[in-house]
matplotlib code that plots the C-alpha trace (Angstrom):
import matplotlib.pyplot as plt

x = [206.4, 205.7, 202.4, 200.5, 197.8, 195.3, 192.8, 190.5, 189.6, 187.0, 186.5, 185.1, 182.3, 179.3, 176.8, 178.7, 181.0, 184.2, 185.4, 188.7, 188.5, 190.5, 189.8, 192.4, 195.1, 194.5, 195.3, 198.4, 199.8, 199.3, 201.3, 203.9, 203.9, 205.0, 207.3, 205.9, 207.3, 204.0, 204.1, 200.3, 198.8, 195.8, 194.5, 192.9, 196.4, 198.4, 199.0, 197.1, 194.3, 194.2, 195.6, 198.5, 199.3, 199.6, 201.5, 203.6, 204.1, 203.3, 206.7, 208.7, 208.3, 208.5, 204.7, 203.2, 200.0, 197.4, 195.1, 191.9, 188.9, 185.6, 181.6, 179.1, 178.7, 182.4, 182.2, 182.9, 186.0, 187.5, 186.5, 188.6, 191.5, 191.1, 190.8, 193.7, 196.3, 195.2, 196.5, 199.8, 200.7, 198.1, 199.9, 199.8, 197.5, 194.6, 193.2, 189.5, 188.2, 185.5, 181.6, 181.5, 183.2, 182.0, 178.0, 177.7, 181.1, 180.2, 178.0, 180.7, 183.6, 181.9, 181.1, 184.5, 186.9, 189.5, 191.5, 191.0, 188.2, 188.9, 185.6, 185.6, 188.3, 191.2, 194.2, 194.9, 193.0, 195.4, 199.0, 198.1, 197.3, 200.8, 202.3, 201.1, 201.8, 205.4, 206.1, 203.7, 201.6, 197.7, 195.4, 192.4, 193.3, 193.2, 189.6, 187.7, 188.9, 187.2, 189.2, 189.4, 190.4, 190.1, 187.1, 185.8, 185.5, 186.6, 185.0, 186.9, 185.3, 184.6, 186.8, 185.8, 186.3, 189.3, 188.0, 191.1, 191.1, 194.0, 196.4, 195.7, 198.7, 196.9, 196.3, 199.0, 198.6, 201.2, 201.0, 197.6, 198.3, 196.4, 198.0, 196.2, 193.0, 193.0, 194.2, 191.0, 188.2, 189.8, 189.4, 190.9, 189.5, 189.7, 187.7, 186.9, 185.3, 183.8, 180.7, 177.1, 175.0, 171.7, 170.5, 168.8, 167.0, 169.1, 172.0, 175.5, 178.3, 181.7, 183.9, 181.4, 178.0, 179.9, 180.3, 183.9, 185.5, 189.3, 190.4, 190.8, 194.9, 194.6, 192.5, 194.1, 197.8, 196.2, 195.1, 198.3, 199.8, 197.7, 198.2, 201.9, 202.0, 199.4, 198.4, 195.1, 192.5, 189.4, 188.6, 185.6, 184.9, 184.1, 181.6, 178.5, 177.4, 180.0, 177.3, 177.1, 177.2, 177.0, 180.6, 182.5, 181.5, 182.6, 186.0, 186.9, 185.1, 188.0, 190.6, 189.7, 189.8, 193.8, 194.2, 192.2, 190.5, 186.7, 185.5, 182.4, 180.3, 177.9, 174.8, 171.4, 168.7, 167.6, 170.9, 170.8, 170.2, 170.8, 174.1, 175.4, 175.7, 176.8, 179.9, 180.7, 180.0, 182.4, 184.7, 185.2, 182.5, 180.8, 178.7, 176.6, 175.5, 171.9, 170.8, 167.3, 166.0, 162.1, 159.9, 157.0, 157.0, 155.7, 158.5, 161.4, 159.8, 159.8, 163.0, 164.5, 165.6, 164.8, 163.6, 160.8, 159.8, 159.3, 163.1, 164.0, 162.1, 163.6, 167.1, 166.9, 165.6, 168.0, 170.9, 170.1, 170.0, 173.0, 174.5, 175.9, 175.7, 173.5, 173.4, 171.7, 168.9, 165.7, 165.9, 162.5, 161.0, 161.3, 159.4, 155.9, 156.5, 153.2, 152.1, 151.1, 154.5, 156.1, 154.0, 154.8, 158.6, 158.4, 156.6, 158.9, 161.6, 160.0, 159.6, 163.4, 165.0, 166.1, 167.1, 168.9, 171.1, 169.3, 169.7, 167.0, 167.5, 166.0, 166.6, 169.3, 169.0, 173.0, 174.0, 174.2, 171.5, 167.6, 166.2, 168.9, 167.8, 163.7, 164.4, 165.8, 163.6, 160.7, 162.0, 162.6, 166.7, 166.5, 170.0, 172.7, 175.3, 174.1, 172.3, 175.8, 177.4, 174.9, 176.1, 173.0, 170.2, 167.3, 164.7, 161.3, 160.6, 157.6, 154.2, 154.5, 153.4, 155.7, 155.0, 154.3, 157.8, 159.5, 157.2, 159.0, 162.5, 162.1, 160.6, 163.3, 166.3, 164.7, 164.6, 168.0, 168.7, 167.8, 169.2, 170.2, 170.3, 170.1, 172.0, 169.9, 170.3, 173.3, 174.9, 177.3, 180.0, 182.3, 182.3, 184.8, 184.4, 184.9, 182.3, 184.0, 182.3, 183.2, 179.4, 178.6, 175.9, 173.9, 173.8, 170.8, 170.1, 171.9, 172.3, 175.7, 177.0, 180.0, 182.4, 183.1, 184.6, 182.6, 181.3, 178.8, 177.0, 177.6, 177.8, 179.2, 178.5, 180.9, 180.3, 179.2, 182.0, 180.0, 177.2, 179.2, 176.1, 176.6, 175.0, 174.4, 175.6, 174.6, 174.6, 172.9, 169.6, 170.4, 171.2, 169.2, 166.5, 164.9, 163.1, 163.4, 166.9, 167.8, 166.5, 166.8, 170.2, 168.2, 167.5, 163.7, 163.8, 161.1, 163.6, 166.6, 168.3, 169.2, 172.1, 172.8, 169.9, 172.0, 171.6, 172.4, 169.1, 167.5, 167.6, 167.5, 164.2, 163.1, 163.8, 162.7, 159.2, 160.2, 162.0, 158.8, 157.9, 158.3, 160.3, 163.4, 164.4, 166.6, 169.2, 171.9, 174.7, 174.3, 172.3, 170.9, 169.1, 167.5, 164.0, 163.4, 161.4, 163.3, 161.7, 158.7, 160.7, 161.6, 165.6, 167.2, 170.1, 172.2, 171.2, 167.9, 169.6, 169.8, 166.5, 164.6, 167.3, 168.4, 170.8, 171.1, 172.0, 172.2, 175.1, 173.4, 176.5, 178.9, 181.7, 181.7, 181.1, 184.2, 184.0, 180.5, 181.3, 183.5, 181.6, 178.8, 181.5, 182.3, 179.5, 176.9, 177.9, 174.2, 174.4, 174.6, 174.8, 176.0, 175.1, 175.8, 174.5, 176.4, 176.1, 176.2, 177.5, 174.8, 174.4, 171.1, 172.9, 174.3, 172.1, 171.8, 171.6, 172.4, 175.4, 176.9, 180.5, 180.7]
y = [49.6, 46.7, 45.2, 43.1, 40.8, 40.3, 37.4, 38.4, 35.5, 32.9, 34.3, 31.7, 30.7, 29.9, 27.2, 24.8, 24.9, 26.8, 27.4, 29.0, 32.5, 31.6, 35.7, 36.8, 34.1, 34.1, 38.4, 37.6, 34.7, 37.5, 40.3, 37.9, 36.9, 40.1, 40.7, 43.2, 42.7, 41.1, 39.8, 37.9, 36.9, 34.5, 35.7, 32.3, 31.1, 33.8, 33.7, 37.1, 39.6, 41.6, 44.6, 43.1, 41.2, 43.9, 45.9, 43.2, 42.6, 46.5, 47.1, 44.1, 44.5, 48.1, 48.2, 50.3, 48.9, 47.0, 45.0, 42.9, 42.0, 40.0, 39.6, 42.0, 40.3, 40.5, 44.3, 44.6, 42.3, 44.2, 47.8, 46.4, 45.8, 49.4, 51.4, 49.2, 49.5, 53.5, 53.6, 52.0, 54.5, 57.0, 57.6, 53.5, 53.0, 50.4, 48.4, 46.6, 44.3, 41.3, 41.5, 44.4, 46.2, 45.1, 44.9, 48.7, 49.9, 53.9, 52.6, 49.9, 53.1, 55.6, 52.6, 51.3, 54.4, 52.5, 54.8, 52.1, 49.6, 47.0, 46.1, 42.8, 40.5, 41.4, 39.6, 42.5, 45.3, 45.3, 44.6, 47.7, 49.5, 48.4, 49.3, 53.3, 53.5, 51.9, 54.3, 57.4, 56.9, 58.4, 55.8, 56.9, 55.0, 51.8, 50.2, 48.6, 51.2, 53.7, 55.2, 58.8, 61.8, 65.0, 64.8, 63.2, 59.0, 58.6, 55.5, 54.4, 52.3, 48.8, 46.2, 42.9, 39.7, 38.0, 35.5, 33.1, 32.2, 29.7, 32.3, 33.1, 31.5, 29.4, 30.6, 31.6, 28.8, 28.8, 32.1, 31.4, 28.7, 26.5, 23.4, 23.5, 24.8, 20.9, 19.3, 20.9, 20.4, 17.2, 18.6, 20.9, 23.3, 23.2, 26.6, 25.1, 27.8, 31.5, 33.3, 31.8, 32.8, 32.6, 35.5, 34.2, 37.0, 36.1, 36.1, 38.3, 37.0, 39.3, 37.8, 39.1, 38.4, 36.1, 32.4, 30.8, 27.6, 26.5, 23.7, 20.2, 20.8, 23.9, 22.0, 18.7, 20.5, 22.2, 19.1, 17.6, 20.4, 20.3, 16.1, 16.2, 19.3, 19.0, 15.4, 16.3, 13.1, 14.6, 17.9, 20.3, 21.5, 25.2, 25.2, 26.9, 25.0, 21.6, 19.7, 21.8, 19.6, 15.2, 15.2, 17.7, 15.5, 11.7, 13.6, 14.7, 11.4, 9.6, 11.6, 12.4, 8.1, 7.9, 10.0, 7.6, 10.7, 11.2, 14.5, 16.4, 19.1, 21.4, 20.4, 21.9, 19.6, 19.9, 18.4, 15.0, 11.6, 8.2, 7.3, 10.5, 9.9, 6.4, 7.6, 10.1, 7.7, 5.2, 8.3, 8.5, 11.4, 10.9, 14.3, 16.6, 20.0, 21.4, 24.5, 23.9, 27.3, 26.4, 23.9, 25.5, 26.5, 29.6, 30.9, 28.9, 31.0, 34.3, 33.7, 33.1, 29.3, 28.0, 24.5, 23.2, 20.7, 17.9, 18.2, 18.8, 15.9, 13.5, 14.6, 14.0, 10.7, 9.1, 10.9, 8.8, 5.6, 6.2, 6.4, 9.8, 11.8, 15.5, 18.3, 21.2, 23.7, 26.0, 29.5, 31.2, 34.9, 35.7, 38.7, 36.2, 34.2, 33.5, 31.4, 28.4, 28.9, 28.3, 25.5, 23.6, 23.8, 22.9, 19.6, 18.3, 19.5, 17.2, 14.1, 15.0, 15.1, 12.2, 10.9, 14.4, 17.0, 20.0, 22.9, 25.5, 29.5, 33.1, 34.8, 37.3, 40.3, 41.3, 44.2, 43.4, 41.3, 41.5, 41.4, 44.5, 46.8, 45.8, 46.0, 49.9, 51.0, 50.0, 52.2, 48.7, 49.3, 53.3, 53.9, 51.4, 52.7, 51.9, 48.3, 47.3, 48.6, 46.8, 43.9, 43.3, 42.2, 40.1, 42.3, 41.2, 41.5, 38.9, 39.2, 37.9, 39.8, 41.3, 39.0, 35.7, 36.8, 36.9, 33.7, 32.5, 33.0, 31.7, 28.2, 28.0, 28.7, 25.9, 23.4, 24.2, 22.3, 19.4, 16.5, 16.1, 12.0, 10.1, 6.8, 3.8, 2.2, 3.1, 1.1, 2.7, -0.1, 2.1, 5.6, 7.6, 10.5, 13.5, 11.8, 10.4, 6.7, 4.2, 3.0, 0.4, 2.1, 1.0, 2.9, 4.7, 3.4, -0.1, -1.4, -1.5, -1.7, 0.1, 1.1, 4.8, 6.4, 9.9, 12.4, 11.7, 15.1, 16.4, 12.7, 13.5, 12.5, 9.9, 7.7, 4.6, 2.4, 0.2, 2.4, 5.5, 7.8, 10.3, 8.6, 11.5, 9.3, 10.8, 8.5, 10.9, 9.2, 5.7, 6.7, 5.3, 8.8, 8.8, 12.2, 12.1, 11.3, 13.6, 16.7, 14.9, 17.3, 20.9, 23.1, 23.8, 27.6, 29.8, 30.9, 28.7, 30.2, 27.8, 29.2, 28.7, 27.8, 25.7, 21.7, 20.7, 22.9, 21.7, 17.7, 17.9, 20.2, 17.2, 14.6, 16.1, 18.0, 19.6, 22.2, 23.7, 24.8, 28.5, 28.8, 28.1, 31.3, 30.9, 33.0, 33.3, 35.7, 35.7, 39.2, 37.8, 35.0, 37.2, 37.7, 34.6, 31.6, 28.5, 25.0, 27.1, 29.8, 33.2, 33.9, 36.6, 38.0, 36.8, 40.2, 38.5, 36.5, 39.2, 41.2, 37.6, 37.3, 33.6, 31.4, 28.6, 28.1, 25.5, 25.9, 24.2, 25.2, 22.7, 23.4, 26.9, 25.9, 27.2, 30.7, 30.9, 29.8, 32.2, 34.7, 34.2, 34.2, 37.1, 39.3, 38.0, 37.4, 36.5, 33.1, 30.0, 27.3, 26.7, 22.8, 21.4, 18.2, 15.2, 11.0, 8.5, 5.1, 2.3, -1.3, -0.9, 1.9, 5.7, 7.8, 11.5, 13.9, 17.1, 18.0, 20.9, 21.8, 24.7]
z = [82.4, 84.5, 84.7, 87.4, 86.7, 88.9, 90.0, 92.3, 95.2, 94.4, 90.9, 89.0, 92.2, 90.6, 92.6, 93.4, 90.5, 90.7, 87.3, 86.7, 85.3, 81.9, 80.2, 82.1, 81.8, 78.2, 78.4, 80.1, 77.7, 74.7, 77.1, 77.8, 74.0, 72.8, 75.3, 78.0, 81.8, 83.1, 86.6, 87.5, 90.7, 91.8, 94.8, 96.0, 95.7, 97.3, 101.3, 103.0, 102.5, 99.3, 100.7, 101.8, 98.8, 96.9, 98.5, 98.1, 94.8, 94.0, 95.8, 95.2, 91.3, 90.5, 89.4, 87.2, 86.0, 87.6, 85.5, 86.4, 85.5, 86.1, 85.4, 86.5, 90.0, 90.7, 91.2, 94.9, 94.0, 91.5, 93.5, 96.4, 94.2, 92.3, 95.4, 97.1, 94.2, 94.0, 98.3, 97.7, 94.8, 94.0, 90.4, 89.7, 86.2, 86.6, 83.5, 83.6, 81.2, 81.0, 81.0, 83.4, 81.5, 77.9, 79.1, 80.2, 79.6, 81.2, 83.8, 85.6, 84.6, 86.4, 89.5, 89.7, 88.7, 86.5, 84.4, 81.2, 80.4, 77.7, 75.7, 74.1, 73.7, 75.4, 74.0, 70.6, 72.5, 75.7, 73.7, 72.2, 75.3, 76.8, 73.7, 73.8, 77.6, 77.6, 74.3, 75.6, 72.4, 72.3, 73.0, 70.5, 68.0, 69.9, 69.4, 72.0, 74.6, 77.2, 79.3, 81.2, 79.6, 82.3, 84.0, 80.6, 79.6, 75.8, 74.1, 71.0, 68.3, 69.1, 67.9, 65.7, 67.3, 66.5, 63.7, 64.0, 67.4, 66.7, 66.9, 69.9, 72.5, 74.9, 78.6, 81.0, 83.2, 85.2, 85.7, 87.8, 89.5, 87.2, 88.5, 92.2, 91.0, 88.7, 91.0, 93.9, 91.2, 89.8, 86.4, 83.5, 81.4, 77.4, 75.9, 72.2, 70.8, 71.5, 71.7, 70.6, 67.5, 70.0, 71.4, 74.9, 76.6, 80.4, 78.1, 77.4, 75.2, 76.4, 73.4, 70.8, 68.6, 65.6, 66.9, 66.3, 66.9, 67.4, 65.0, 66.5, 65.9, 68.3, 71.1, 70.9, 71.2, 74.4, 75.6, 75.3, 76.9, 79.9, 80.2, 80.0, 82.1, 85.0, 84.7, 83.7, 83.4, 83.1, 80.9, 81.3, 77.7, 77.7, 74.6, 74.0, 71.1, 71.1, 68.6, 66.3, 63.6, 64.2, 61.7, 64.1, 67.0, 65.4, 64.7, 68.4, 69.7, 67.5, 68.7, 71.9, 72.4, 72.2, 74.8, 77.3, 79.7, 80.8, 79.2, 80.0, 77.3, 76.6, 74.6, 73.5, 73.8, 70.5, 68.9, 71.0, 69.7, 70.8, 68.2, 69.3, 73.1, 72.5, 70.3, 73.2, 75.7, 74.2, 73.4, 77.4, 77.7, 81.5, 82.0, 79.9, 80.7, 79.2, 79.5, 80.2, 81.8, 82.0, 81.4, 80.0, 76.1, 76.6, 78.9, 76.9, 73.8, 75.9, 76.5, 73.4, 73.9, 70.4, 72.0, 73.7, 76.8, 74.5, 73.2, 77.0, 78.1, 75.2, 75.6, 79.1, 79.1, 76.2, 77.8, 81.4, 79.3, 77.8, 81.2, 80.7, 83.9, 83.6, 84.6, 84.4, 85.4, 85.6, 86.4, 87.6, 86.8, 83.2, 81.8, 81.3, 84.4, 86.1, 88.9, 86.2, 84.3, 87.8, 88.5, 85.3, 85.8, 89.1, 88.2, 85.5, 88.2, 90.8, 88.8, 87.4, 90.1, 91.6, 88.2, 87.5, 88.8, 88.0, 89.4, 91.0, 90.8, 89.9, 87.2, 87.5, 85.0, 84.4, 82.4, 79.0, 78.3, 77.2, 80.6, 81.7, 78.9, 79.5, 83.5, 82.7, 79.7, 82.9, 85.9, 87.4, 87.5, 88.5, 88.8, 86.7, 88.8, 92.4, 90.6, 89.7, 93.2, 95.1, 93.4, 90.8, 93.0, 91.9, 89.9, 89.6, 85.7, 85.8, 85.9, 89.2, 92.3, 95.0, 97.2, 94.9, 93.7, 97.6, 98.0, 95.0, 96.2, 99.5, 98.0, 95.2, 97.8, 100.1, 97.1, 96.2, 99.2, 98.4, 97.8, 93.9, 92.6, 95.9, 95.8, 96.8, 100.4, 102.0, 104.7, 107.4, 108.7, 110.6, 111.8, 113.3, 116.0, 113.6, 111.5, 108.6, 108.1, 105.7, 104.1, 101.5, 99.0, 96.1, 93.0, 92.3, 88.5, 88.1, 91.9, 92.0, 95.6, 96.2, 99.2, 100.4, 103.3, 103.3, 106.0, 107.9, 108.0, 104.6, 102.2, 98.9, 95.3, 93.6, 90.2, 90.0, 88.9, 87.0, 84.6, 85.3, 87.1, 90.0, 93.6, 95.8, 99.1, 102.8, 105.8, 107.6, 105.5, 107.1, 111.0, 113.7, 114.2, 117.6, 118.3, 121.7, 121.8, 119.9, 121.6, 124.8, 125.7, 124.5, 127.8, 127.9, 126.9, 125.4, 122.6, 120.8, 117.6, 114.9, 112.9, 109.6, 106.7, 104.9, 103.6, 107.5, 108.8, 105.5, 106.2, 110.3, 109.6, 107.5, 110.1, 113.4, 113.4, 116.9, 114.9, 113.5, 116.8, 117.2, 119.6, 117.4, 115.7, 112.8, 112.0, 109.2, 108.3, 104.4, 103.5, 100.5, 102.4, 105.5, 105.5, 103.3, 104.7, 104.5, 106.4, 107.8, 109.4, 108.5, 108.4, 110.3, 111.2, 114.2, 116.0, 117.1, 119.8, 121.3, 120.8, 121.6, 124.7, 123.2, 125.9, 123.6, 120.0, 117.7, 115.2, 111.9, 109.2, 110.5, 107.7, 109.7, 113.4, 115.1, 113.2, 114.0, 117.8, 118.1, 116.9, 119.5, 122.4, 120.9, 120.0, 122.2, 126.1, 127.3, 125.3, 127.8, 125.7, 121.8, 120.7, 117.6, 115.7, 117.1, 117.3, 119.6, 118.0, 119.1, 119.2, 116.8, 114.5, 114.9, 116.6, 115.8, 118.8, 120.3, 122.1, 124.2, 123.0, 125.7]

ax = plt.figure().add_subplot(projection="3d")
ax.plot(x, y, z, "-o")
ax.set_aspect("equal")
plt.show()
């Protein structure tokens, strides 16, 4: 048989990480490994819609089985892929695997209508499975398998996790076009070990409850592999747990050093101490990750975390004199979340900050975990079939009210939009009219002035080349911003829609108090934002241009202006008038304003 492998687009999207989906690409190095005809496909790097991809490849290679696979939220991904693969050959065989599958293997069957579902690890489990259905074998013998059987889903026994993870062949890169996806996020990915011995309440571990780790021989191969290979110069390390003991760390410090690369980790707060960051430091380490979740003991408790705020606060502080970049983040409405829990987070966050990147977010209860099986045992998730096809919405599992909860959301998304680790003053010495500028900026911790040639509107983040610390750099921040001038182009009308609530909406809205005025509606496309309120204002969708009659609007999510123009010439003839944030270039500096562009 011939099998197709397939990565659904934008996978890995997380924030504003994009992490490539590795499960998948390590399924399809064992497949090819033992010899099966495997054929594999990364939809972000194929030309065309997912239908018409594969119908491509369906027909050009003869194929007879379709495997995928993804996380809880990817369900509509991996649906379209099922239900497309099932219209080009309604006898073609279609193989799931990963956390939706593994989390609530019956629930996401019965959802997605798969004829297989791998539970666990995949590499043994789905060699097997090819094996019976090249050779017409019985599959219920094969562990971690649930599959259909008549109108009937047969679950086999689950399978141990694979306890030498050496001997497992490293991922089929090329097969995913691993080479563009380093070269876009200017970074590769090493996964050093598997699964975590904590059990955090948020929490699901796919690849199993016992914690392993890949020998330094193993990862440093792989490393070599990827250098030589893809030119790699900077590594991501996939760990859950990379300290766990101060030995293991001075021995990949040491060797990581020959190589000459920067290297970012994952820590927990309570293994951090000064010698350690220096070694890594020195070692070419430049970012950490800490999962930090709350900043209140009695929620980090609730939640399983095993630390506390004063280890948070301490890990924090000698990792930003180490000149380590962080990163990390809170996430808001565990099962004893109150309104002083919330407050107390949000303090550390605010004094954080600027010093930090860390992240802002709500909890999200995905199958699997604590909070899933609580949300369920308390009518909260009614039906686990429709939770998961409605793409696991937020569930309010805290002690929080309806409405503190929604009043909650709205004030976390707004924060989320601002700025992480401003640089210091910036200077703009050239700007061209699409809006790139070339700016002179200081760095935010040692001073450091530096030269960058960086958007306008949207800045960017870039290290300093002297202490090594991310500078959040926007010009926007130093423009020359007249209020008058900048409206002074807006037609006097009783209603003016502002679309998109995105960072542009979030720093104008900061800049210019004429915004607040009610007569500017503002409107957005996403789903999962309407009916929040962002700025002040209440988000809605773009159908209330026309129940207010709107003649003008304001496109505010410039990386989507000409779709979103479009659009309204499209969809809604009565609009006059679509503007857009511009500048005028001054004697006295660059002067934000408003400009027509029909």
């Amino acid at each position: 048989m011939n099998y197709l492998l397939v990565m659904p687009k934008s996978l890995g999207a997380i924030d504003h990480f994009n992490i490539f989906p590795i499960g998948l690409a390590y399924v399809s190095a064992s497949l090819k490994r033992s010899g099966f005809n495997v054929f594999t496909a990364n939809l972000d790097y194929t030309e065309g819609d997912t239908p018409s991809i594969l119908k491509r490849l369906i027909t050009e290679h003869g194929i007879d089985v379709v495997c995928t696979g993804g996380l809880s939220r990817d369900y509509h991904k991996l649906k379209e892929i099922i239900e497309t693969a099932r219209a080009i050959n309604s006898e073609i065989i279609t193989v799931l695997g990963g956390g939706i599958i593994s989390s609530d293997p019956r629930t996401a069957m019965k959802a997605l209508g798969a004829d297989f579902g791998v539970i666990g690890e995949g590499e043994i489990t789905m060699c097997e499975l090819a094996g019976a259905l090249d050779n017409g074998h019985k599959f219920g013998n094969i562990a971690g398998l649930i599959y259909k059987d008549g109108g009937a889903l047969v679950e086999t026994p689950r399978r141990g996790e694979i306890s030498d993870i050496d001997s497992i062949p490293f991922p089929d890169f090329d097969g995913f076009g691993y080479g563009r996806w380093v070269s876009s996020s200017g970074s590769g990915l090493v996964l050093t070990d598997r699964s975590c011995p904590f059990r955090c309440t948020f929490c699901f571990h796919p690849t199993g409850e016992k914690y392993r780790q890949r020998s330094f021989e193993n990862i440093f191969k792989e490393i070599e592999y990827q250098v030589d290979r893809y030119h790699v110069k900077c590594f991501g390390l996939s760990s859950e747990l990379f300290a766990t003991s101060k030995k293991r760390v001075a021995e990949f410090c040491t060797r990581i050093k020959e190589y000459g690369i920067s290297w970012s980790c994952c820590l927990r707060v309570c293994d951090v101490d000064s010698e350690m960051l220096r070694m890594m430091k020195e070692a070419g380490c430049i970012n950490i990750v800490f999962g930090l979740e709350s900043a209140d003991n009695t929620i980090l408790k609730s939640m399983r975390k095993g630390i506390t705020v004063e280890q948070i606060d301490r890990a924090l502080q000698l990792t930003y004199d180490a000149n380590l970049m962080i990163e990390g983040g809170f996430i808001f409405g565990d099962i004893n979340e109150t309104t002083e829990t919330v407050a107390n987070t949000l303090d550390f966050w605010r004094k954080h900050n600027k010093m930090h990147y860390l992240n802002l977010s709500m909890i999200s209860v995905f199958p699997g975990s604590f909070l899933y099986k609580h949300a369920c045992d308390k009518g909260l998730i009614k039906d686990q079939e429709q939770f998961l096809r409605d793409g696991c919405p937020l569930v309010n599992v805290s002690k929080l009210g309806e409405k503190e909860y929604r009043d909650l959301q709205s004030l976390i998304t707004e924060l989320r939009l601002h700025p992480h680790v401003p640089s210091g003053p910036i200077r703009i010495e050239s700007i061209e009219p699409g809006g790139q500028s070339d700016v002179e900026f200081a760095c935010r911790k040692c001073g450091t002035t530096s030269k960058l040639r960086v958007s306008f509107w949207f800045g960017t983040e870039i290290r300093c080349p002297s202490c090594g610390l991310t500078n959040f750099v926007d010009p926007f921040e130093s423009a020359l911003h007249l209020h008058d001038k900048f409206f002074e182009n807006l037609p006097s009308e009783p209603s003016i829609a502002l679309w998109g609530a995105g960072g542009i909406y979030y720093k104008l809205t900061k800049k210019y108090d004429l915004f607040a005025d009610e007569r500017f509606v503002l409107v957005d496309a996403n789903p999962s934002l309407q009916g929040l309120n962002i700025c002040g204002k209440e988000i809605k969708p773009p159908d209330a241009i026309l129940r207010e009659n709107v003649k003008t609007v304001v496109i505010t999510a410039l990386s989507r202006k000409d779709e979103i123009h479009a659009g309204i010439r499209a969809k809604y003839p009565g609009v006059e008038s679509v503007m857009v944030p511009a500048f005028n270039i001054t004697k006295k500096g660059i002067l934000p304003v408003l400009k027509r562009i029909d």
